[in-house]
N, C-alpha and C positions, 0 to 999 in steps of 0.2 A: 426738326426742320420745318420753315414758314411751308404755306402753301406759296409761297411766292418763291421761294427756295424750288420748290418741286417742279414749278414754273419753268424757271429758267432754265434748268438745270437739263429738264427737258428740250427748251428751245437749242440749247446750244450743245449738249452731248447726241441727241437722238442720230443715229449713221445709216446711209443707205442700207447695208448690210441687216441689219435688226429692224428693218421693216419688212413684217407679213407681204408673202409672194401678192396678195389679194389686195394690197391698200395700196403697194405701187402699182399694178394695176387699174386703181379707182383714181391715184393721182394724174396718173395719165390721162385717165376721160376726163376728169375735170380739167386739168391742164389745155385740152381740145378745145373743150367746151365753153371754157371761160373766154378763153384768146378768142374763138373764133366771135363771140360774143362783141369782146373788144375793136376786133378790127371790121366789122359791121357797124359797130356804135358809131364810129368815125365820121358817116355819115351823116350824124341826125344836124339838126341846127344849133342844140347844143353844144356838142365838140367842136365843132368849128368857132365857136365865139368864145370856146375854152382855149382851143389852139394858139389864138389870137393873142388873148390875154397874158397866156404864159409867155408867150413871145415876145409882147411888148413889158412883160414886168417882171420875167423868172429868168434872164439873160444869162446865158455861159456854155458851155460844151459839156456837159456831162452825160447829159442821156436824150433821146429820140421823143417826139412825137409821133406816134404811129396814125396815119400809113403815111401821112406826108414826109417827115422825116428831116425836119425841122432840128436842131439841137440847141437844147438850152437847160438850166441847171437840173439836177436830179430832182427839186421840189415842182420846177413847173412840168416838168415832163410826166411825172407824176400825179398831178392835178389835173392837168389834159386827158392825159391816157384814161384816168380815173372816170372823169364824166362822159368820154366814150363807152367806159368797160359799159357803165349802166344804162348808158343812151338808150336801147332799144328794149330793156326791162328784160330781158331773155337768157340771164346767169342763169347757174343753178341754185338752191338754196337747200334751207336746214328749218324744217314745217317748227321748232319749238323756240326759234328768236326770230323768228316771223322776220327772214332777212338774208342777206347775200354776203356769205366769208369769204367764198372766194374772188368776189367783183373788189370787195375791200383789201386783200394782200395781192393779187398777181401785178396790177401796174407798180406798184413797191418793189415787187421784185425784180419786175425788168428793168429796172433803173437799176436797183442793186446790181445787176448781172453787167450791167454796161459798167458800172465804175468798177468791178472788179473782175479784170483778164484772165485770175484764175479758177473763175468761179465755172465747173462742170457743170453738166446736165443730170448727175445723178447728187449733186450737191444743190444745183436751183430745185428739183423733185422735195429732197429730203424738208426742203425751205418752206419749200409748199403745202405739204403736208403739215409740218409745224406751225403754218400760217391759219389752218382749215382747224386744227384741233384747240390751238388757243382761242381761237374768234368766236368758234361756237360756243366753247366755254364760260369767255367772257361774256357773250351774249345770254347766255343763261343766266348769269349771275345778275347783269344790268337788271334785266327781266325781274327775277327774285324781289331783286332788293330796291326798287320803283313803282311805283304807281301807273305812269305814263309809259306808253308804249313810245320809246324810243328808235329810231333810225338805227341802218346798219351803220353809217358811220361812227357812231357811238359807240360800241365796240368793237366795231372793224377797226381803230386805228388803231388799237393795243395791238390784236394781230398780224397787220402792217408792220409794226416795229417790233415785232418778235421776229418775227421773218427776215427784214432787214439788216436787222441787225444781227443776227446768225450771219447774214450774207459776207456783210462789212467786219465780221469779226472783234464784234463788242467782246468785252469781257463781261464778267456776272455781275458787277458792280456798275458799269454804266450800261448795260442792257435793262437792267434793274431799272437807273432811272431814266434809261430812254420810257420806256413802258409805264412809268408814270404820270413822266410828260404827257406822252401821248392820252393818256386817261384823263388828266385834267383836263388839257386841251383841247379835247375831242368836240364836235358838234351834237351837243344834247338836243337834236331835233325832234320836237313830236311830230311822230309819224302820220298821225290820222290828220291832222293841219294841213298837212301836203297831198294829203289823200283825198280832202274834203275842197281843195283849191289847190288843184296841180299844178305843177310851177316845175324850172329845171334846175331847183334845190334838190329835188325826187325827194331820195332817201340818204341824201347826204354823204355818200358813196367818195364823193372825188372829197370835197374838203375831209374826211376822215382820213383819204389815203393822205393826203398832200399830208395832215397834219404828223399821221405816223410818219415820213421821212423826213421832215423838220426835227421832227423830235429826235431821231437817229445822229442826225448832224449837230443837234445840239447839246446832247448828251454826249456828244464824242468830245467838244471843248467845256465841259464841266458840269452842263449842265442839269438842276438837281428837279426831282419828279419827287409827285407823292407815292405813298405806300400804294402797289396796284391792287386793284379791288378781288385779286385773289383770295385776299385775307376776307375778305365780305361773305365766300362762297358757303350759302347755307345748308349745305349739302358736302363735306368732304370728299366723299368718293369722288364728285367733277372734277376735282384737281388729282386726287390719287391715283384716277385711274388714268390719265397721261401715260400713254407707251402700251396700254394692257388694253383699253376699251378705244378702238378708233370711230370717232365720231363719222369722221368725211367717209363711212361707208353709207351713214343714213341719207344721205343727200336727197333730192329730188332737183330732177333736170326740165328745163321748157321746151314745148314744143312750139309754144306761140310767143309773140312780141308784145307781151300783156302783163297784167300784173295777174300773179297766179292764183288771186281771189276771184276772178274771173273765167278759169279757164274751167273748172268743170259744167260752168256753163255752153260754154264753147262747145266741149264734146258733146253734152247732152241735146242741145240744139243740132250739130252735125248727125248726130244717131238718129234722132228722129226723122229728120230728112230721109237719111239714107236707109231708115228700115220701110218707113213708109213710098219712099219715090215720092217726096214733092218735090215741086219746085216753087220759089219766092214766090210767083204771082198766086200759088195755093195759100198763102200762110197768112190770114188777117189779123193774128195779134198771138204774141210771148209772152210769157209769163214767167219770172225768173223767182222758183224759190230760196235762198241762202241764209246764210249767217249774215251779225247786223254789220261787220264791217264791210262785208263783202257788197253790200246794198248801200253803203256809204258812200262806194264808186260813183261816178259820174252815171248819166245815162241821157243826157241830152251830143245833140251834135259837136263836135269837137274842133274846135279853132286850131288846134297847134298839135305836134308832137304828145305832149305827154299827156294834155288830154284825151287822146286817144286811147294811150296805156292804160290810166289811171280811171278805165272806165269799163262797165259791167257789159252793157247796150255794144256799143259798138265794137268789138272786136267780135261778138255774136253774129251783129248784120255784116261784116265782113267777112267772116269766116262764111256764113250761106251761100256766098255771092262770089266769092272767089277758093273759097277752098283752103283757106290755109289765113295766116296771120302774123306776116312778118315785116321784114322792112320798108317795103314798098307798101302795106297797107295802114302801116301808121306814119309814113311822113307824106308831105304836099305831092302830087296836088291829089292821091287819091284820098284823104280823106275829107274830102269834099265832093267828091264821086254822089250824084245824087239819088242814085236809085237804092247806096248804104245809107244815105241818111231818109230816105221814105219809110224802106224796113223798120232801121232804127227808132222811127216815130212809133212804132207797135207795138214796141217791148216794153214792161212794166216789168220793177222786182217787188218783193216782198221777205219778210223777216220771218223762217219757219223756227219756234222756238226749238225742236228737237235738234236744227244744224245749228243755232247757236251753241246749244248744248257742247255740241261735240268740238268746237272750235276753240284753242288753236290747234289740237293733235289732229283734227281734221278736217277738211276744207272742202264739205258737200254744198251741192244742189242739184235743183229737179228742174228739168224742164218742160212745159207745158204749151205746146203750140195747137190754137184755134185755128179751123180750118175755115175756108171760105165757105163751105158747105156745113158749118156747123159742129165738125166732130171737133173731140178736144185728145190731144196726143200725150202722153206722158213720156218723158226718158226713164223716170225711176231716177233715186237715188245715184248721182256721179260724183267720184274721186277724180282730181286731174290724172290726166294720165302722168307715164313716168317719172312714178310716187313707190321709194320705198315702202314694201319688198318686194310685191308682187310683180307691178310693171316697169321696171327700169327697164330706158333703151339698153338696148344691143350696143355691141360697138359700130355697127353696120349703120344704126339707127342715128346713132352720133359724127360718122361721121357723112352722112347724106346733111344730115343740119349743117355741119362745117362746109360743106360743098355752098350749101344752098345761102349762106351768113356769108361766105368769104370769096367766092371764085370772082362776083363781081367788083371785089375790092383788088385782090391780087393779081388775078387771072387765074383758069386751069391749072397751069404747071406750077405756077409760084404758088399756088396752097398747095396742091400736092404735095411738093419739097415740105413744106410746112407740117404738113400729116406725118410723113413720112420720120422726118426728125422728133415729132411730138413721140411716138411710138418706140422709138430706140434713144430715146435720150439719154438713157443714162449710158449709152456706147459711143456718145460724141463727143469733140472733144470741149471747146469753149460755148456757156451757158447762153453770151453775147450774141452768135453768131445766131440765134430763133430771132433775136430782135430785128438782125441786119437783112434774113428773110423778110421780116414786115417793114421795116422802113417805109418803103417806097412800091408804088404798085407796078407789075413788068407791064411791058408794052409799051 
C-alpha cells in the first residue's frame, strides 16, 4: 500500500468512535480556539475587503460569510472566512512547519458542514482532526523536501481537501485527486518575503483554503491531480503512524495578536516589568535577544494591520502600555497611539547565535531593559507561553481568550451558545447549525 493509500484511507475511514478520549478533547480546544480566532479576524481590514470580493466575484447560496452572513458560493465563503481565520495572527500552531493547520482546514469545513444537512457535530470533529493530522504531515514533508521556508497555505490546502472532502463524501479515487489538485495548485509563498514586507498575503492562509475547496469541486466533475506528496515523505513512520501518533496534541496556542516569533519577547519584557515594578517612564531602552528570523520582524512604527503583527518592537511597547495584545491593539487607530510608538523607538534586536541554534524546535529570547538610572534588567532565557508540554492553557484559559476574541463580535450570550455547543458537539444534532450561531451578530 502507497503512502497515499494510507493517506486516504485514513482521511475517510477514521470514526468518532476510535478516537483517543484525549484527542477529542484537544479537538474541542482547537475547535474553540480556531473559531474564536475566526470570528475576531472579521474585523481586521482585511476580511472586509475579502468579504467584498467574494461577494462581488464568488456569487451563489452555498455557504456564509462569518459574522456578516452574507451567502455566496462555498469557494468565496471560503476565501473570506479564510483571511479572517488569520486576520489577527492569533491561531494555534505546530512549532516544526512553522505554521497554522488549523487556520488552513476549519473555514473548509464550515462551508463543507453548510452544503451538507447531514453532516453531525461528531462527524465535523472527527473532519477536523483529520484536517490537523494530514496538514501537519504535509507540512513536514514541504519542509523536508525544499529549501524555502514555505507558507501555511502550501500545505494547508492538501488538508483543507482531506477534510472536505471526507465531509462531501469523496470516494478514494477523487479524494485522491482532489489532494493533488489541491498540492499543485497551492500557493507556494515564501514565507520570509512576507515577513520581511508584510502585506495581507500573510501566510497565504485564505488563498490555500479557497484553493483546497475548488479543488474538492473539481475533483468531484473529473478532475485529475498529481501524485500527493505523500509519496515524497522522507521519513515513513509520518505517514504510518496516522491513527497511532496524534500530531494535534503537540500544538501550541496564542495568547497574543502577534506572530509567535515575537511572543517570548512579549513575556520576557512583561516579567521584567512586573518582577521589578517599573513603569514605561523608568525604561530608557530594550534590548531584544533572538533567533535570526525572529529579528527579521519589523521594528519600526507600524502603518497597517499586519504590520503590526509581523513585528518584534511593537507588540512589546504595547503589551507594557496596555497589558495585553490583541485586537484592538493591532488595528487603527491604536496603533498609532503615540506614547507605543515613543517606547517602541527604544527597542533594538539582535541575533544571539545559541537561539538560532535552537530554532525551529524552539523559539527563545532574552530580554534586556536599561533603566533610566542606569541598571540593566534581564528576563533570562523565554519560551512563549502555552507551548507544548509544559504550559498549555487550561480550558479556563481558553475559554477567557474566546470571551475576550468573540463577546465583542457576537455579544455575551451568543458566544456563550457558541462555547456551550463547541464542548458537546458531538451530542448535537446538525454540524450547520455552529455556523448559523455565527452568522450574524445578536443585538
Amino acid at each position: 500500500m502507497t503512502h497515499t493509500d494510507i493517506a486516504i484511507r485514513f482521511v475517510r475511514d477514521l470514526s468518532w468512535n476510535e478516537i483517543p478520549v484525549k484527542v477529542k478533547h484537544q479537538v474541542k480546544r482547537c475547535l474553540l480556539d480556531t473559531l474564536g480566532a475566526l470570528l475576531a479576524g472579521t474585523a481586521t481590514p482585511v476580511a472586509g475587503i475579502m468579504a467584498d470580493v467574494a461577494w462581488t466575484q464568488f456569487g451563489g447560496n452555498e455557504a456564509s460569510i462569518l459574522v456578516r452572513g452574507d451567502r455566496v458560493s462555498a469557494s468565496g465563503a471560503v476565501l473570506a472566512n479564510a483571511f479572517a481565520q488569520n486576520g489577527l495572527d492569533i491561531d494555534d500552531g505546530y512549532r516544526l512547519v512553522k505554521g497554522h493547520p488549523g487556520a488552513c482546514v476549519l473555514p473548509v469545513l464550515l462551508a463543507a458542514a453548510e452544503m451538507t444537512p447531514t453532516c453531525t457535530g461528531a462527524e465535523f470533529l472527527s473532519a477536523l482532526v483529520v484536517g490537523y493530522e494530514i496538514g501537519i504531515r504535509a507540512g513536514m514533508i514541504r519542509h523536508a523536501t525544499s529549501t524555502t521556508y514555505h507558507s501555511s497555505g502550501s500545505w494547508g490546502a492538501l488538508a483543507g481537501a482531506a477534510a472536505a472532502g471526507r465531509i462531501l463524501g469523496l470516494d478514494h479515487a477523487t479524494l485522491r485527486q482532489a489532494i493533488g489538485t489541491a498540492e499543485y495548485h497551492a500557493p507556494i509563498a515564501p514565507m520570509m518575503k512576507g515577513i520581511v514586507t508584510p502585506c495581507m498575503g500573510k501566510d497565504s492562509i485564505g488563498w490555500g483554503a479557497m484553493t483546497a475547496m475548488l479543488s474538492v469541486r473539481m475533483a468531484q466533475r473529473g478532475f485529475t491531480g498529481v501524485i500527493p506528496l505523500f509519496e515524497d515523505a522522507p521519513k515513513p513512520e509520518w505517514i504510518r503512524s496516522l491513527g497511532q501518533e496524534w500530531e494535534i496534541l503537540n500544538l501550541y496556542f496564542k495568547p497574543y495578536a502577534a506572530c509567535r516569533w515575537a511572543q517570548p519577547a512579549v513575556d520576557g519584557a512583561l516579567k521584567v516589568k512586573s518582577a521589578k515594578g517599573l513603569s514605561v517612564a523608568d525604561i530608557r531602552a530594550i534590548q531584544i535577544r533572538t533567533f535570526a528570523a525572529a529579528a527579521a520582524l519589523g521594528t519600526r512604527p507600524p502603518s497597517d494591520t499586519e504590520e503590526a503583527q509581523y513585528n518584534i518592537a511593537y507588540p512589546v511597547a504595547a503589551a507594557l502600555i496596555d497589558g495585553e495584545v490583541g485586537p484592538r491593539q493591532v488595528l487603527p487607530p491604536r496603533i498609532f497611539d503615540p506614547d507605543i510608538r515613543d517606547l517602541l523607538g527604544r527597542i533594538a534586536t539582535e541575533v544571539d547565535p545559541a537561539l538560532e541554534r535552537a530554532f525551529p524546535a524552539k523559539t527563545y529570547a532574552e530580554v534586556v531593559i536599561e533603566t533610566t538610572t542606569g541598571k540593566r534588567l534581564g528576563s533570562g532565557r523565554m519560551e512563549p507561553r502555552w507551548e507544548p508540554p509544559d504550559t498549555l492553557p487550561s480550558d479556563d484559559e481558553l475559554e477567557r481568550k474566546f470571551d475576550w476574541l468573540v463577546n465583542p463580535m457576537l455579544g455575551k450570550d451568543r458566544a456563550g451558545e457558541v462555547k456551550k455547543r463547541i464542548w458537546h458537539f458531538e451530542e448535537t444534532g446538525r454540524a450547520a447549525e455552529l455556523v448559523e450561531l455565527c452568522r450574524q451578530a445578536s443585538g
